[in-house]
C-alpha positions as CSV (number, residue, x, y, z in Angstrom):
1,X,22.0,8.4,18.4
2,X,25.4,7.8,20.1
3,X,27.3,10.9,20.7
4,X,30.8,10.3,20.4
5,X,32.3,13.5,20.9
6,X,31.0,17.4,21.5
7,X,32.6,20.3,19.3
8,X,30.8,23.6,20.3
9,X,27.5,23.1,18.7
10,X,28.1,20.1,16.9
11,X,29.1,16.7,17.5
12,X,30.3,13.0,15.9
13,X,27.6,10.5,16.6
14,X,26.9,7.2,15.8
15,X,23.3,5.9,15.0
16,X,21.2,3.4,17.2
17,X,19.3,0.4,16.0
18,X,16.8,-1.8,17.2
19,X,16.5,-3.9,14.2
20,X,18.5,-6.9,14.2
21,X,21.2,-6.9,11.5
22,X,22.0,-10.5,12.1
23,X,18.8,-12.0,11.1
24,X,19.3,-12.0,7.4
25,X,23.3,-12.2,7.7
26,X,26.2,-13.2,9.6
27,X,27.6,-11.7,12.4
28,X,29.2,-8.3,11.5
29,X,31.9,-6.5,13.1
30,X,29.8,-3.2,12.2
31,X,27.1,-3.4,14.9
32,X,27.9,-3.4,18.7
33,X,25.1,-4.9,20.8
34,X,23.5,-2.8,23.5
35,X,22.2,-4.9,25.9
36,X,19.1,-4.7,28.2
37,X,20.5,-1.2,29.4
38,X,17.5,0.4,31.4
39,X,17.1,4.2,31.6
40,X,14.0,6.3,32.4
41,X,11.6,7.6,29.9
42,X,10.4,11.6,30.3
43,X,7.1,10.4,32.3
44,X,9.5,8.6,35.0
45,X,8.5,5.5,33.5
46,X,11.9,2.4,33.5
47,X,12.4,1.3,30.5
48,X,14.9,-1.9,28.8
49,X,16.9,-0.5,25.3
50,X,18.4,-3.4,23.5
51,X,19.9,-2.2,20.2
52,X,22.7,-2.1,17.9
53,X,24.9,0.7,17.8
54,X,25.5,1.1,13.4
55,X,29.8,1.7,14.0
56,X,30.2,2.6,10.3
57,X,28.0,4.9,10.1
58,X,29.6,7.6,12.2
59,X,28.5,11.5,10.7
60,X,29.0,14.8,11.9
61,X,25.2,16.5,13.3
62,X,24.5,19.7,14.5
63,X,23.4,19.8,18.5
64,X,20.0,21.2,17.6
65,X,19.0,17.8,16.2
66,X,19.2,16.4,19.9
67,X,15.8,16.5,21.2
68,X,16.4,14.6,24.2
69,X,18.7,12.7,25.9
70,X,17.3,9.4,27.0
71,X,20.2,7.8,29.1
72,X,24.5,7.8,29.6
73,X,26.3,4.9,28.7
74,X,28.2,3.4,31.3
75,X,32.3,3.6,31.1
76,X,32.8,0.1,30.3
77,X,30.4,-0.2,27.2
78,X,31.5,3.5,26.1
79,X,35.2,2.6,26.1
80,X,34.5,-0.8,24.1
81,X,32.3,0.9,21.5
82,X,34.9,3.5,21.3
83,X,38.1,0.5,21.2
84,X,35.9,-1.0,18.5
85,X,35.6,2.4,16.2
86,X,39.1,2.8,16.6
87,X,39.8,-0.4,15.0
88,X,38.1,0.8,11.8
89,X,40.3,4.0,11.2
């Protein structure tokens, strides 16, 4: 899960895929690719996330679903996901 933005106890996220939704068809502008972004797992293990972030599926979730929080996205590939969701509305 992606959160996109924090209201009080719930929040706008956007789910996280690590099945390829190119294989079976062309490229869509509804995925952004996360690329070999490395953040540490809860035994202090480092760890490689490559995944798609799903941009039209963006839904409203309450904060108590968040378990965990497994890394921060870095400025430049928050803003371009964010640029990219944007275009959509």
């Amino acid at each position: 899960m992606l959160v996109i933005k924090v209201f009080g106890t719930v929040f706008w996220g956007l789910p996280i895929t690590r099945s390829d939704p190119w294989k079976s068809k062309k490229r869509s502008a509804l995925f952004y690719m996360l690329e070999d972004m490395t953040y540490e797992n809860q035994s202090g293990e480092t760890k490689v996330l490559t995944g798609y972030v799903a941009l039209s599926q963006l839904r409203t979730f309450d904060a108590r679903r968040l378990s965990r929080k497994i890394l921060k996205l870095d400025a430049k590939t928050g803003d371009a996901i964010v640029r990219k969701l944007k275009g959509f509305m």
